[in-house]
N, C-alpha and C positions, 0 to 999 in steps of 0.2 A: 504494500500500500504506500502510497505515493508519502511527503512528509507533509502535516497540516501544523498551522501556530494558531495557537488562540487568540495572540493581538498580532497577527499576517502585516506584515509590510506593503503585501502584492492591491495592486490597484487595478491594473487593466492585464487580461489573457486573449489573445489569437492564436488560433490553428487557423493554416491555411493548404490545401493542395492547388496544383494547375494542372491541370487538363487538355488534350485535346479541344481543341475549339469547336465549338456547337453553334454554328450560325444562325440555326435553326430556335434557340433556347426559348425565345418569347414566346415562340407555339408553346414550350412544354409548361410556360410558367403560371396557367387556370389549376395543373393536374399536380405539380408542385405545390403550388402555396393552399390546395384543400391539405394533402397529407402534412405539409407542415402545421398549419391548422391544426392537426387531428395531435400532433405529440408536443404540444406545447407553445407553439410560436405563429399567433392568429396576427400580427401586428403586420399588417405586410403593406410595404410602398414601393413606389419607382422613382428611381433617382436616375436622370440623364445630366451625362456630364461631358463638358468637352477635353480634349485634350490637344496640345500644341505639340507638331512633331517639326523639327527640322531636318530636310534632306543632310545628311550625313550626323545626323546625332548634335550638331551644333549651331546654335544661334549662327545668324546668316545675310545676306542681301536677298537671297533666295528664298522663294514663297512659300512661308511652313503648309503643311499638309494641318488640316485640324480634323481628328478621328473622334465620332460622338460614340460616348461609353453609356450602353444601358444596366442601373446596377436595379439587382431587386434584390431587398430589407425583410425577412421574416423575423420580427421581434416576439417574445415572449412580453404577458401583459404591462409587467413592472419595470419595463423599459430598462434591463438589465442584462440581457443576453441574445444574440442574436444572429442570424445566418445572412454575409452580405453573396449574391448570386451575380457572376459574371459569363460571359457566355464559354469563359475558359478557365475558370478558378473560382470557389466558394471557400470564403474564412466564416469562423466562427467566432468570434469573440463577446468576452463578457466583464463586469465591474462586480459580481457577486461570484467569485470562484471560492469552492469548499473544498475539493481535494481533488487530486488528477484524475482519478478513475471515472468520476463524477463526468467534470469534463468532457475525455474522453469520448463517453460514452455516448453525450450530446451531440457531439459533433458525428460521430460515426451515425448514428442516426438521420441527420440530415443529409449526410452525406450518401447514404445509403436511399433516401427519398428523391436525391439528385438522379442516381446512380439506375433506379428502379424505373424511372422515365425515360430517360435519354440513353443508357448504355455506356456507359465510358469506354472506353478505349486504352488510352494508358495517360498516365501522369509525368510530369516533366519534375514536377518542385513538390514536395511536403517540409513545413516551417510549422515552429512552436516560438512564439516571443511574451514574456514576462517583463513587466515593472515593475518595480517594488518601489517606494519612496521613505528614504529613512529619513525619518524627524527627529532630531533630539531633544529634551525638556530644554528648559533653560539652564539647567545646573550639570547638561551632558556638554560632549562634543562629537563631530561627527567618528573622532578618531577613537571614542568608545566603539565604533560599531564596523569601521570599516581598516582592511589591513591598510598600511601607508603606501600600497604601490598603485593603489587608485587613488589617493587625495592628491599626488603627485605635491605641486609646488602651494598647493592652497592650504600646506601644514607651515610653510616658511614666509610667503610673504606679507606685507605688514599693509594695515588700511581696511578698505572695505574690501571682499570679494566679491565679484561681477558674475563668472562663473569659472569652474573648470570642466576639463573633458578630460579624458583617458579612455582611450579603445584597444582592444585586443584581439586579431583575430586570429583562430585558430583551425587546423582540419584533423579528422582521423577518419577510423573505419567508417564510423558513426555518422560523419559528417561535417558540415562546417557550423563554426558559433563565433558569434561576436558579443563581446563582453564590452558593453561600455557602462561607464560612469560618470555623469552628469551630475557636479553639483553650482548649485543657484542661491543667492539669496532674493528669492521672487515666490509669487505663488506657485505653488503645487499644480504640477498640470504633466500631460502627456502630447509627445512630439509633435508638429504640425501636422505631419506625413497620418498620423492616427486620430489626433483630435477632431479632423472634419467628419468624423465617419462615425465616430466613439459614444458610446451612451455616457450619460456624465456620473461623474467617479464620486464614490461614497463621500458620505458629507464630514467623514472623520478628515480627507486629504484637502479641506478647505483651509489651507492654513497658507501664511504667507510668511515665511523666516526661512532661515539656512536649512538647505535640505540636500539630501542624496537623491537621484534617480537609479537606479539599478536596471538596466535592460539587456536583458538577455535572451538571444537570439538564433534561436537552432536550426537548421535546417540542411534536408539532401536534395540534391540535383542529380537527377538520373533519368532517359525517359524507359521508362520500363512499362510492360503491360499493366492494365488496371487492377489491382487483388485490395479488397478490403481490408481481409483479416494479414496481407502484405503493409497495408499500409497502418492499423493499427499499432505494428511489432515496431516501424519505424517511428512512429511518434514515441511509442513508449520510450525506446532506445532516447530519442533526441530527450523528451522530459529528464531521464535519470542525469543526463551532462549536465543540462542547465542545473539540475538541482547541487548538484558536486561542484558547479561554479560558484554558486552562492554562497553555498558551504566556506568556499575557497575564498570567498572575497568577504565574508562578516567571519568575527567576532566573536566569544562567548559571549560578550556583555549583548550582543544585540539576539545570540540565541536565548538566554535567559528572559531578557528584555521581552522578545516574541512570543514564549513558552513553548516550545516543542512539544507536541502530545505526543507524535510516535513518529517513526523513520520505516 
């Protein structure tokens, strides 16, 4: 069983896979969004969006190409977890996570009601990214909670801080992960790249003082045929890294601080 804290740091969770492209998806989306309906997540919108491409990948004199993105939103009622639908990749992501299997579980589900319509084919990408935001009382610092190799120079220099970064990236059998650490003195929030799309984060990370971000970001690239219970054993795997990263990057005081119920 995955590890749970009783005062969790985590704030925002996605899974994501990509897919063969279904050009076809807005037919399937009456016969989807009943079955999502039926397990949980009746909240359902269309989002079109544009996107600006420029010939060779770079701003240009030449006349970007602009591609419109149809995304479909099946939320559950309390606007706390939810399936976003592209015609080539569905995430799941949610602001109320209890423990991985949990998770999991949701996401293969929908994805399994994706999957029940249209047929996949094979998947190019499955991704798992966590946030955590460490806050310290006023009488902590953040160097209770996090080792020194991520507070980098923002343990030495003097004044206010604005912010810092430290990134890490890493690969193995498992796959690749990127470990950053973002700390701010500003409100508590989640990246631009996720905030537009994001349900809004519990009202305990309303706070605005010196804080950590912890983002941690798993994922394989491979295009392999489509297998469910394939892709579940790959998430699993990604979950347990990120988790051993965390591990690696806090603290007793911030495990204490959390309460570990079980591992």
């Amino acid at each position: 069983m995955g590890m749970k804290w009783a005062n969790a740091p985590l704030m925002y969770t996605v899974a994501q896979i990509r897919f063969n492209q279904i050009l076809s998806m807005e037919s399937f989306v009456p016969m989807i969004q009943e079955k999502m309906r039926n397990i949980g997540f009746p909240d359902y919108r269309k989002e079109i969006s544009k996107l600006i491409n420029f010939p060779g990948g770079q701003p240009s004199a030449d006349t970007p190409v602009v591609q419109t993105v149809n995304r479909y939103a099946f939320g559950n009622i309390e606007k706390t977890s939810g399936f976003i639908l592209e015609d080539s990749a569905i995430a799941f992501q949610t602001v109320d996570y209890d423990v991985f299997e949990t998770f999991l579980q949701s996401f293969l589900n929908g994805l399994s009601v994706v999957d029940d319509n249209v047929r996949l084919s094979f998947i190019e990408r499955i991704g798992i990214r966590y946030l955590s935001a460490v806050i310290p009382t006023d009488s902590e610092k953040l160097s209770d909670y996090l080792v020194p190799e991520v507070l980098g120079m923002s343990l030495r220099i003097t004044g206010k801080l604005s912010h810092s970064y430290t990134e890490t990236v890493s690969t193995s059998s498992i796959g690749g992960l990127i470990a950053r650490t973002v700390i701010h003195e500003s409100q508590v929030g989640l990246p631009p790249e996720i905030a537009q799309t994001a349900y809004a984060l519990n009202k305990r990370f309303n706070v605005n003082k010196l804080h950590a971000v912890i983002d941690l970001d798993g994922f394989y690239e491979e295009r392999v045929p489509f297998n469910i219970n394939e892709t579940e054993s790959k998430l699993s795997d990604l979950h347990d890294e990120i988790e051993k990263s965390l591990k690696a990057i806090t603290l007793d005081h911030a495990h204490k601080k959390w309460e570990s119920i079980h591992d």
